[in-house]
C-alpha positions as CSV (number, residue, x, y, z in Angstrom):
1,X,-24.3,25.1,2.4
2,X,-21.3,26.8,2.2
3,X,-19.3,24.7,3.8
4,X,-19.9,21.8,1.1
5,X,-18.7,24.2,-1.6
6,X,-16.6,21.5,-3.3
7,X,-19.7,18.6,-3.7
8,X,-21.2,21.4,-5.6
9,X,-18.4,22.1,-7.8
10,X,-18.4,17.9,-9.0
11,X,-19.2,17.5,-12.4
12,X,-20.9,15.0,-13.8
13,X,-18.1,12.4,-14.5
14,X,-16.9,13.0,-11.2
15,X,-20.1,11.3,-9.6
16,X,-19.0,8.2,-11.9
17,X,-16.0,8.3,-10.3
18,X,-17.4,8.2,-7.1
19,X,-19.3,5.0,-8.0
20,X,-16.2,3.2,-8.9
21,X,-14.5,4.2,-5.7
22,X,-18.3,3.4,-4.3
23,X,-17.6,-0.2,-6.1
24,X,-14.2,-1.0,-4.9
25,X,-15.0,0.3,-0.9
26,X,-18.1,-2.5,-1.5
27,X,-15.7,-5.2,-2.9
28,X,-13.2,-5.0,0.1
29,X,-16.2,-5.1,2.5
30,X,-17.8,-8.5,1.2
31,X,-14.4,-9.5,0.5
32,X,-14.1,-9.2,4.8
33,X,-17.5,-10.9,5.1
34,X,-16.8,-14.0,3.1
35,X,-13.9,-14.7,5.2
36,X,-16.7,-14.9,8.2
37,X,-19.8,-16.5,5.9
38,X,-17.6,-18.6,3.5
39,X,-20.7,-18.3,0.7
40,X,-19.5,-18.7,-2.6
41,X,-22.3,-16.4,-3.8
42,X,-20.7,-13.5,-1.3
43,X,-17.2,-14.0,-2.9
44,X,-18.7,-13.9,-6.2
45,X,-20.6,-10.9,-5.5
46,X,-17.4,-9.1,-4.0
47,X,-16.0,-10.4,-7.2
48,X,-18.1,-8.5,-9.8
49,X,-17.8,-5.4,-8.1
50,X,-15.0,-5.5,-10.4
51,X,-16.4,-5.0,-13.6
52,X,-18.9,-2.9,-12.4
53,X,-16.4,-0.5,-11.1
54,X,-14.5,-0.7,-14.3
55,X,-17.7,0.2,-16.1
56,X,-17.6,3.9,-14.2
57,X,-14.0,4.1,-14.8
58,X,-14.5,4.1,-18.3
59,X,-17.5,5.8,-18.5
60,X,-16.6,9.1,-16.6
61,X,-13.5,9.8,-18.8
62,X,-16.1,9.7,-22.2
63,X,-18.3,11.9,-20.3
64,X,-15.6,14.4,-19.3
65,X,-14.1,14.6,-23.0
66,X,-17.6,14.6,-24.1
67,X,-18.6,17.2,-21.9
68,X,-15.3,18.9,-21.9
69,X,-14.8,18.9,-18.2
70,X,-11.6,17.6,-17.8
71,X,-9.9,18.8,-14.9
72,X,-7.0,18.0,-12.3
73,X,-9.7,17.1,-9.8
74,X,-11.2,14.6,-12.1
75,X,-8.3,13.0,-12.4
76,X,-6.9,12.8,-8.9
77,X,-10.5,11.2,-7.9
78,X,-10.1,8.9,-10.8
79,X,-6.7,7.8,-9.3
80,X,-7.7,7.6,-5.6
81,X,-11.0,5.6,-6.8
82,X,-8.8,2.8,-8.8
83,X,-6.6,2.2,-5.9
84,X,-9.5,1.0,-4.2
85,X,-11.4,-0.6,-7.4
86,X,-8.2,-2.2,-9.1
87,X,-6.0,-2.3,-6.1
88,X,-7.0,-2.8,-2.3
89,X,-10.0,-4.6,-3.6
90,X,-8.5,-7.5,-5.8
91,X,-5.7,-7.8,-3.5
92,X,-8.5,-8.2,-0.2
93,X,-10.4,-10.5,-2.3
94,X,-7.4,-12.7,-2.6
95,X,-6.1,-12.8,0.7
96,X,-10.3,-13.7,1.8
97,X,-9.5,-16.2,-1.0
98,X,-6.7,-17.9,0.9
99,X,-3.8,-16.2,-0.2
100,X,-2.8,-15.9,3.6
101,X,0.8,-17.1,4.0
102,X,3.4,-14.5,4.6
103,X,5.0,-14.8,1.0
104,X,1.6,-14.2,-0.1
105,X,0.5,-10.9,1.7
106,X,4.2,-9.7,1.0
107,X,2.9,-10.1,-2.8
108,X,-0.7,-8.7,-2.0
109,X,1.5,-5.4,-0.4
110,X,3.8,-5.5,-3.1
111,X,0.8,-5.6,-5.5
112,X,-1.1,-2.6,-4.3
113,X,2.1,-0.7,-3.8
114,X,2.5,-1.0,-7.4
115,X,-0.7,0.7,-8.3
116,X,0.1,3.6,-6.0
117,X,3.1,4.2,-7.8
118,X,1.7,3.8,-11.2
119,X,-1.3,6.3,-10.8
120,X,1.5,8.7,-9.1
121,X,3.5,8.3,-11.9
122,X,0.0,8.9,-14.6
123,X,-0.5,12.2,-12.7
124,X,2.9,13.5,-12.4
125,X,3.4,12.8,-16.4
126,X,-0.3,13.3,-17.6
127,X,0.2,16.8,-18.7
128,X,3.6,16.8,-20.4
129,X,2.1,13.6,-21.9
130,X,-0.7,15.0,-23.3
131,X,0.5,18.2,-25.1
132,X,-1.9,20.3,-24.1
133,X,-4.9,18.0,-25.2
134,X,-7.6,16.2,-22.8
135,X,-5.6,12.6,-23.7
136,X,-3.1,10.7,-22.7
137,X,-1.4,8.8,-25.9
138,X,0.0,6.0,-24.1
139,X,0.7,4.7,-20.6
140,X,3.6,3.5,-19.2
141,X,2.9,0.6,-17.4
142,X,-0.3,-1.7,-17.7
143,X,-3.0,0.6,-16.3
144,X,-4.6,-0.5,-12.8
145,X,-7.5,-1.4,-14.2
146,X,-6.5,-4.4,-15.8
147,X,-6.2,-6.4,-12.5
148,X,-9.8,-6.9,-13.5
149,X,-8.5,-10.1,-15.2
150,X,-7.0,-11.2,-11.4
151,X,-10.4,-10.6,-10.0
152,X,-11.3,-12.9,-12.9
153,X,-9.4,-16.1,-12.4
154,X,-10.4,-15.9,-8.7
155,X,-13.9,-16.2,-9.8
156,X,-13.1,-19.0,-11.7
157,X,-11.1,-20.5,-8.6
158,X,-14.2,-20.1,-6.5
159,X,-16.8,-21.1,-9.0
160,X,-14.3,-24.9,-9.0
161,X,-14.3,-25.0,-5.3
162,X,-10.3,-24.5,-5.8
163,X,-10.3,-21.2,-2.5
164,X,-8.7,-21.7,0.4
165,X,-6.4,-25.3,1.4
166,X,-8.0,-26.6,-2.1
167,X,-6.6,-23.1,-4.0
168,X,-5.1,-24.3,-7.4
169,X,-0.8,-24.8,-7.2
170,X,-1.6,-25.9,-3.7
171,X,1.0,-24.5,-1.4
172,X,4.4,-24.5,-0.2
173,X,7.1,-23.1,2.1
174,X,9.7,-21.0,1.3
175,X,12.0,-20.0,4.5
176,X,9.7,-18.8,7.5
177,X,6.7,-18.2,5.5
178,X,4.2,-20.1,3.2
179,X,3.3,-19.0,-0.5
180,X,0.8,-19.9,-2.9
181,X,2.2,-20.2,-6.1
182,X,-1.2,-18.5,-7.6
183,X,-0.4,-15.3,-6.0
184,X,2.9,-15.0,-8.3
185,X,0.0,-13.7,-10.8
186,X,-0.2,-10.9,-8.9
187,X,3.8,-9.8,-8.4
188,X,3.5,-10.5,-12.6
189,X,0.7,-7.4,-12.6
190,X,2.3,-5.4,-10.2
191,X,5.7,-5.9,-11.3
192,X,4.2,-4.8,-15.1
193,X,2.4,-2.0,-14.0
194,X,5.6,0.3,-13.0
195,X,7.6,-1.1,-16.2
196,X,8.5,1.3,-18.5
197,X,6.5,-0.7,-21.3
198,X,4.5,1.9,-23.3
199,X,1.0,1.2,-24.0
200,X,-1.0,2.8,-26.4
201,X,-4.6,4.6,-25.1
202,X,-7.1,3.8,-26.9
């Protein structure tokens, strides 16, 4: 058992963080599927994987402050779990969505590029940030996790029927490649996420 030394040092939070990363692998997966089955009930499952992952996100930062187990591992699992939770996954659901024209998968790119950058930037400036303590004060940037509200208004969409050719904004096209103007939400949430706006952490 030697050789899985480093499952036995996980704490507990770090199993949390697994589940979100757990959650996100899941959303990309049905995401894939509902492109195939075109059930609105597989979209909307993909869709809630979501929330559920944001619940673990949440959850294993209290339970490392309140177990005191804070650690650099922690937190580079916590990053490489939201860039599939809050990144790959919301921008998979929305290409399964319809969000398939080249202006649009340029965005989805552009959109999980962003994360990357902003959870590099987190980790790079989490420990001058913090002063020695086990918190942040603020972020720069509007935290991954808040492409939740994407994953949102594509449930809506789905839940009107308004996915694929009937997507709301319709579609047009720019140059060689079509856009849908819906997918401008998320070049908004990438584009805010490696601002320099500071946000404080609650």
């Amino acid at each position: 058992m030697k050789h899985f030394s480093m499952i036995r040092s996980f704490q507990l939070a770090d199993f949390f963080t697994l589940a979100n990363a757990a959650c996100g692998a899941l959303m990309v997966f049905l995401a894939a599927a509902y492109i195939g089955t075109q059930s609105l009930d597989t979209f909307m499952l993909a869709a809630a994987m979501a929330p559920a992952a944001l619940v673990f996100d949440v959850l294993d930062g209290r339970i490392a402050r309140w177990r005191h187990q804070a650690s650099a591992l922690g937190r580079e699992l916590d990053s490489l779990a939201d860039v599939i939770s809050f990144g790959v996954g919301p921008a998979t659901l929305a290409y399964a969505g319809g969000m398939r024209g080249g202006w649009d998968v340029a965005i989805l790119i552009f959109f999980v590029c962003c994360g990357v950058s902003r959870l590099a930037r987190y980790n790079v400036t989490a420990e001058s940030l913090s002063a020695g303590s086990a918190k942040v004060p603020y972020f720069e940037g509007t935290p991954i996790p808040t492409s939740v509200f994407l994953v949102l208004l594509m449930s809506v969409a789905a839940w009107q029927e308004r996915l694929g050719e009937q997507m709301w904004f319709g579609a047009t096209t720019l140059g060689p490649w079509g856009l849908h103007p819906l997918s401008l939400a998320f070049l908004a949430s990438g584009s805010l996420m490696i601002s320099t706006i500071r946000i404080p952490k609650l």
